[in-house]
TORKOL-4160 file (C-alpha; in steps of 0.2 Angstrom, whole numbers, padded with zeros to 4 digits, m for minus):
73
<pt num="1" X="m0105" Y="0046" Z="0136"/>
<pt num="2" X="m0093" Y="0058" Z="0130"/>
<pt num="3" X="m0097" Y="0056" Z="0111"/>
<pt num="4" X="m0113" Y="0060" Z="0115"/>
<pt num="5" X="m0110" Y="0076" Z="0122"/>
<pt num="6" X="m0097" Y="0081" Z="0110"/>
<pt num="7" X="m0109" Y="0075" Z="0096"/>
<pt num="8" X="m0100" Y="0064" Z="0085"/>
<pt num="9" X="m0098" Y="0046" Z="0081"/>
<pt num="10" X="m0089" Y="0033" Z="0092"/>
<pt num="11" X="m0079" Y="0029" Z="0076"/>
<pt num="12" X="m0073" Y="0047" Z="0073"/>
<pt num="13" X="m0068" Y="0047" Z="0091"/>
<pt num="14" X="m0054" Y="0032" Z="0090"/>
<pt num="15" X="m0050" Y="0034" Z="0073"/>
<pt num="16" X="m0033" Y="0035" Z="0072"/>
<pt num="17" X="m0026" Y="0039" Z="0054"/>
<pt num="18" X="m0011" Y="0026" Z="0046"/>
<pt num="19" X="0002" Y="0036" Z="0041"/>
<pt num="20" X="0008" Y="0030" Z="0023"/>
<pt num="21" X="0025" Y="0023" Z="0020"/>
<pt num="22" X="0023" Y="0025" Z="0002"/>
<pt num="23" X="0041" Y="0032" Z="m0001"/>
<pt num="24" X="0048" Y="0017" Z="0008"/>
<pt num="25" X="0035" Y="0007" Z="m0001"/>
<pt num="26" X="0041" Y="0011" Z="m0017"/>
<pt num="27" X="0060" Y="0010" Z="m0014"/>
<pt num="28" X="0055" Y="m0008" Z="m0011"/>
<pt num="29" X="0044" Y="m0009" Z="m0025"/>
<pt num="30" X="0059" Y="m0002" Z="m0036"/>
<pt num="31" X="0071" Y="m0015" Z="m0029"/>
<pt num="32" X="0062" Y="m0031" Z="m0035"/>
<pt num="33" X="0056" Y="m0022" Z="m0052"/>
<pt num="34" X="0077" Y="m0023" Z="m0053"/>
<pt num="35" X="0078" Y="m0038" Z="m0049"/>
<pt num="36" X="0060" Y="m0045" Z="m0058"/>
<pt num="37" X="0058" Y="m0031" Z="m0072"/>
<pt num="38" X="0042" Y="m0042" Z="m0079"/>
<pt num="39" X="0032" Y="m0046" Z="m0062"/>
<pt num="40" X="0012" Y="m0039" Z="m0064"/>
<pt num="41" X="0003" Y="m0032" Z="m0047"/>
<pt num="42" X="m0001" Y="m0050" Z="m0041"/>
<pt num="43" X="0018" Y="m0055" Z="m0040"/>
<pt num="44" X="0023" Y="m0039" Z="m0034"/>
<pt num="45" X="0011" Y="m0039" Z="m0021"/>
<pt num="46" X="0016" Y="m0058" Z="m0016"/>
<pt num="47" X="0034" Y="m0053" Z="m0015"/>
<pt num="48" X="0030" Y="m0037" Z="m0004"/>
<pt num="49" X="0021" Y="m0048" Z="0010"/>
<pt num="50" X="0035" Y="m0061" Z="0009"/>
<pt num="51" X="0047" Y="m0048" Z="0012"/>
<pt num="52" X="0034" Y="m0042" Z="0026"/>
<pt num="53" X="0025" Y="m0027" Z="0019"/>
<pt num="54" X="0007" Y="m0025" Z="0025"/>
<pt num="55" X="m0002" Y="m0019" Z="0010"/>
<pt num="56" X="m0017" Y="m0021" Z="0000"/>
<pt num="57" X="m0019" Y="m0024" Z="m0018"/>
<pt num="58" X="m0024" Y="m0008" Z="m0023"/>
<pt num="59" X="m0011" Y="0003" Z="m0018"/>
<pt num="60" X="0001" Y="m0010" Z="m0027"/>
<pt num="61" X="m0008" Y="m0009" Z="m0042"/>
<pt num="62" X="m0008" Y="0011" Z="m0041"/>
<pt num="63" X="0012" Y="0012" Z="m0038"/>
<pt num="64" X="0016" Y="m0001" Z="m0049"/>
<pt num="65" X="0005" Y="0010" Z="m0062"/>
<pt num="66" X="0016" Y="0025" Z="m0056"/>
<pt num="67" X="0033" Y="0017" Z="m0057"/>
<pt num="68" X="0029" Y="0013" Z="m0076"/>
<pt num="69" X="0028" Y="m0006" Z="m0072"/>
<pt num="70" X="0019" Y="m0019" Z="m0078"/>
<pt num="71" X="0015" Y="m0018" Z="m0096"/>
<pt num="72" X="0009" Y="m0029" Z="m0108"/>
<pt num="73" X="0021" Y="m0035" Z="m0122"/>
């Protein structure tokens, strides 16, 4: 096969990389901290998915970290 002669792994061959939407990302993320100053990473996460985001829970946590949200009082 064609991996095989180019020596790599069949994953590396169809990797295709995801380019990151993290500016629009946190636009959105912005908006409902406007709208919802106190929502935590769970909330937020729920809310992105309703409005139809794709994301995982991580990424969420680490923006929301950035943006200054969710902090304890």
């Amino acid at each position: 096969t064609l991996c095989r002669v180019l020596q790599c792994a069949r994953s590396s061959f169809y990797y295709a990389p995801v380019e990151k939407e993290e500016g629009a990302l946190l636009a959105a993320m912005e908006q409902i901290l406007l709208r919802w100053p106190f929502y935590g990473y769970r909330r937020m996460l729920a809310q992105l998915r309703r409005e139809g985001w794709e994301v995982g829970e991580r990424i969420v946590r680490r923006l929301l970290k950035f943006l200054g949200g969710s902090r304890r009082i």
